[in-house]
N, C-alpha and C positions, 0 to 999 in steps of 0.2 A: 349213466345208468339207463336201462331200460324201462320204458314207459309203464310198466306191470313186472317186477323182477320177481314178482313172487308167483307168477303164473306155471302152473305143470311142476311144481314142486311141492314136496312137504315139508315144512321146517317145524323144529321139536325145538319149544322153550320151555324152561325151568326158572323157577320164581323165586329169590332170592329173600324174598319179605314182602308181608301184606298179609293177606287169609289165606294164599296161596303158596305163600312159602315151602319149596322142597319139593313143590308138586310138578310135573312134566306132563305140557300138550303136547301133541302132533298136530298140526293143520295142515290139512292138502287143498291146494290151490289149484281150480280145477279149470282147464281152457274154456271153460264155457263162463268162466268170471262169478263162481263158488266158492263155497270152501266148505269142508266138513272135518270138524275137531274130536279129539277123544283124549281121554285122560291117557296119558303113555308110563307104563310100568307100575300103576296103582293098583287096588284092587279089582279083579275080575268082578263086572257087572252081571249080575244074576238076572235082568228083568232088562226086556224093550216094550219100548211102545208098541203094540197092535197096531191097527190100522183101524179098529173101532174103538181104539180110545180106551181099552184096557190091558192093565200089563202081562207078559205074559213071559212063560220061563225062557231063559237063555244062556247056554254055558259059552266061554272060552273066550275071547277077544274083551277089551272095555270096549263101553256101546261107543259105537261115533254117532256124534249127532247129527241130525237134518244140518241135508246144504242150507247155506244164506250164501245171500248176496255180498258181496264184496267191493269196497273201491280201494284203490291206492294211489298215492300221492307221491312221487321221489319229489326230495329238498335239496337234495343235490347227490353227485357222484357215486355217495355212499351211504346215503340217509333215507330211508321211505315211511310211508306213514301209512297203517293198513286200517281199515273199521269195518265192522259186521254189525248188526242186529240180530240176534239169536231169537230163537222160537220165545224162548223164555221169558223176553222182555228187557235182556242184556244188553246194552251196546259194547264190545269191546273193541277200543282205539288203541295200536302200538305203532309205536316207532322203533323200527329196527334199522340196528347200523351197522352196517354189513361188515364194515372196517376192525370194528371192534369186538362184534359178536354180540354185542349188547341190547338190550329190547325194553322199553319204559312202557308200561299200558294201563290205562285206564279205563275199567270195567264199570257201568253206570246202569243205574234203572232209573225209573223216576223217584228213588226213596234215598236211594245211596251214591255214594260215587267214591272209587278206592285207585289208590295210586300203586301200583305194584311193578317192581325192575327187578331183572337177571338176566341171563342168559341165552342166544338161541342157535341154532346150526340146521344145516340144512341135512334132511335125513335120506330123502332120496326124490327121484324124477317119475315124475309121472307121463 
């Protein structure tokens, strides 16, 4: 496995169970060691952030959120291990196995911490 196999691509997982059940991201994994996520096939977001900090209208696409940082881990051949810290306060850690298609992740703040597994494919290159 490649040292970053999630670099220059986007992969869309789906959440089988948890709070997120049923629901589809995209994340693009951006060559500069990014990523920026958006709800895929939900509801259109009416409102983004400004850039002063208040919202303001917006038709057509769900929002993607601000890049974060990104590490990832391979465990071996076909197993990596990805984690962000979101604007929000989120950390979200998955392990995706490529072998299987399968994705286990763990979304945390300092209040909660939720275990959530389905599905992921890769949706295109960047």
């Amino acid at each position: 496995m490649e040292s970053d196999p999630v670099r220059g691509k986007t992969i869309r997982w789906t959440y089988e169970d948890g709070p997120m059940a049923g629901k589809s991201f995209e994340h693009t994994f951006g060559a500069d060691g990014t990523v920026s996520w958006r709800e895929a096939g939900g509801p259109e977001k009416n409102t983004t952030q400004a850039t002063n900090g208040q919202q303001k209208e917006k038709t057509g696409k769900p929002r993607t959120e601000p890049k974060a940082k990104y590490q990832v881990a391979p465990v071996n051949e076909e197993v990596c291990v990805v984690s962000y810290l979101s604007a929000s306060g989120y950390t979200l850690t998955s392990t995706l196995d490529f072998a299987s298609g399968t994705v286990v992740s763990f979304a945390s703040n300092e209040k909660e911490l939720v275990l959530q597994r389905g599905m992921f494919e890769e949706t295109a290159r960047i």
